[in-house]
N, C-alpha and C positions, 0 to 999 in steps of 0.2 A: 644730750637728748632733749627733745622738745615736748613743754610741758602737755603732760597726757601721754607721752608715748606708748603705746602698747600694742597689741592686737585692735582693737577699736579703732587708733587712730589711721593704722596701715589699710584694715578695710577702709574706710573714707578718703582715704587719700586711692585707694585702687576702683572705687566707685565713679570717684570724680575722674579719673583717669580713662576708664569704660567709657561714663558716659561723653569726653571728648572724642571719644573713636567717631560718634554720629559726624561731625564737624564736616569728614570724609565725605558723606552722603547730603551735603547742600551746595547746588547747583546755583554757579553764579550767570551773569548774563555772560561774562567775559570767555573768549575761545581760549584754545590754548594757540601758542603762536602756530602751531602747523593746520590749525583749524580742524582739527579730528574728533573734537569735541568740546563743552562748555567746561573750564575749569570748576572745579568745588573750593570750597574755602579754605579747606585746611590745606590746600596746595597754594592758595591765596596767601594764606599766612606765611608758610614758608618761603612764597617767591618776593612777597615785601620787605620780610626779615632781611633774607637776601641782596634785597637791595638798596635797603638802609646799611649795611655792613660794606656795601660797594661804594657808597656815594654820599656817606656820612661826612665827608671831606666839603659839601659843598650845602650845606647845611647854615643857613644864618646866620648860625650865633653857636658858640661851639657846645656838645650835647656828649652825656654820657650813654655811649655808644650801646652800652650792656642793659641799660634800662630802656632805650629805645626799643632794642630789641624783643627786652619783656614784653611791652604794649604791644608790640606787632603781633606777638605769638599770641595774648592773651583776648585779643580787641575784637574777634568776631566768632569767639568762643557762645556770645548770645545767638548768634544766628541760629543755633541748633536748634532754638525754639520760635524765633523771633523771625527765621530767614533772611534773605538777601534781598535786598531793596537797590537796584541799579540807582546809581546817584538823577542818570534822565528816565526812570522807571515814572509812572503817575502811584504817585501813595504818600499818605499821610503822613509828615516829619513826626507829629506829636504823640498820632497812635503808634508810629515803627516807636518812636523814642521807650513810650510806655510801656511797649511791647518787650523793649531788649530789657529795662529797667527790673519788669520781671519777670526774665529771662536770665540776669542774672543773678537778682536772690535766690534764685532756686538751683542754677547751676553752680556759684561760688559756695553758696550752703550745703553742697554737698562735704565740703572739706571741714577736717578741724578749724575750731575759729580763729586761731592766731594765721594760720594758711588764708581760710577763707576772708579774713580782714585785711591781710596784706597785699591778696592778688586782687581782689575788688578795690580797693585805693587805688594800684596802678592803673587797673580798666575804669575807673572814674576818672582817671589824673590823664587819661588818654582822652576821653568821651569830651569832658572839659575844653581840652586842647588851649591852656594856659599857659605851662610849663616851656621852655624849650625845646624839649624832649618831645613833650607832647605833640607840639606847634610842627616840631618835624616829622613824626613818625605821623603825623594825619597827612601831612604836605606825600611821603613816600604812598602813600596808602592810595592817596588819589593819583599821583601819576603813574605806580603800576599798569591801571588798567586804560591809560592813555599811551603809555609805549608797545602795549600790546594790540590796542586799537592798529596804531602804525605800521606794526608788523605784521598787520593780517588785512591790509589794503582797505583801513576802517572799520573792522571787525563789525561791531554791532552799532555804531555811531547811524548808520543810514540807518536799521528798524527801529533806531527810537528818534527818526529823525532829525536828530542833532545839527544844530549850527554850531561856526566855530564862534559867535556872540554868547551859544550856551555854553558854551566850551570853558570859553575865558571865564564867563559870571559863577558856572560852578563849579569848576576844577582849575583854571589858573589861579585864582585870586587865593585860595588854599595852597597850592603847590609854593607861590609865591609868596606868601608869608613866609612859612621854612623853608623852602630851597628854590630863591630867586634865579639863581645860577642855572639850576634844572630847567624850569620853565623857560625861561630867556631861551636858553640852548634848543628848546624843543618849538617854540612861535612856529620857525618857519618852516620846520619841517609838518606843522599843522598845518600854517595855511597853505604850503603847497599840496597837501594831501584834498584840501577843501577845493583849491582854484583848480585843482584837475578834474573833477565832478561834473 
């Protein structure tokens, strides 16, 4: 057992588990592929999880697949307080940053602290995007909502206006740090999507 265990610790851990249920109810820009509605994050997180476990084979440099996974489930567990900021949304990098920052001491703190110190180091060790791990599970995180773009004849790229110059400057050059392979393979199905416009 884990120092502290008792009734204390089980509520804290089923508090911080409640309050992840919100996760559910934040709306991202991104559709879902049949366009019937805006995905939420916590379907966000699942479908990146997802596809780090699909395409972890193509990944940079090679990455332990299980903690990759961590970060994906853990990494917009701030949104609940902080929301969802489209990467071509207009808003502040510094205030969203200080926003999520405390967003998560408040939702990490809801856990015992050997819990709460261990899962906030992964959501820092992802935030950072140093790591291998990291480097890749941000690289998944942003091409998500570009194969989904794809799949829904550009999804929300035309209302925030988007080029494919923004494209490359704010989601290839991430993608393509950790999964060069990925981007590569997706160019020309971009800029076919873009020269048909």
């Amino acid at each position: 057992m884990a120092d502290g265990a008792g009734p204390a610790r089980l509520d804290a851990q089923l508090a911080f588990l409640a309050e992840a249920d919100r996760l559910k109810s934040v709306l991202r820009a991104t559709t879902l592929h049949d366009r019937s509605r805006r995905e939420n994050s916590a379907e966000h997180s699942w479908h990146v999880m997802l596809h780090a476990l699909v395409l972890a084979e193509h990944a940079a440099r090679p990455v332990d697949v299980s903690r990759v996974l961590t970060m994906l489930l853990l990494h917009d567990l701030v949104e609940i307080d902080a929301g969802d900021n489209p990467i071509h949304g207009d808003h502040d990098p510094a205030e969203q940053e200080a926003k999520e920052q405390a967003a998560a001491d408040r939702i990490f703190g809801l856990l015992p602290a050997d819990q709460r110190d261990g899962l906030r180091a992964i959501w820092e060790e992802f935030e950072a995007a140093e790591s291998d791990e990291a480097v890749f599970a941000k690289s998944i995180d942003r091409v998500q909502p570009v194969l989904t773009n794809l799949a829904t004849e550009g999804g929300t790229w035309p209302e925030y206006n988007v080029t494919q110059e923004q494209l490359e400057a704010r989601v290839g050059t991430k993608v393509s740090r950790g999964a060069p392979a990925i981007w590569d393979g997706l160019r020309d199905r971009i800029a076919a999507w873009f020269s048909g416009r």
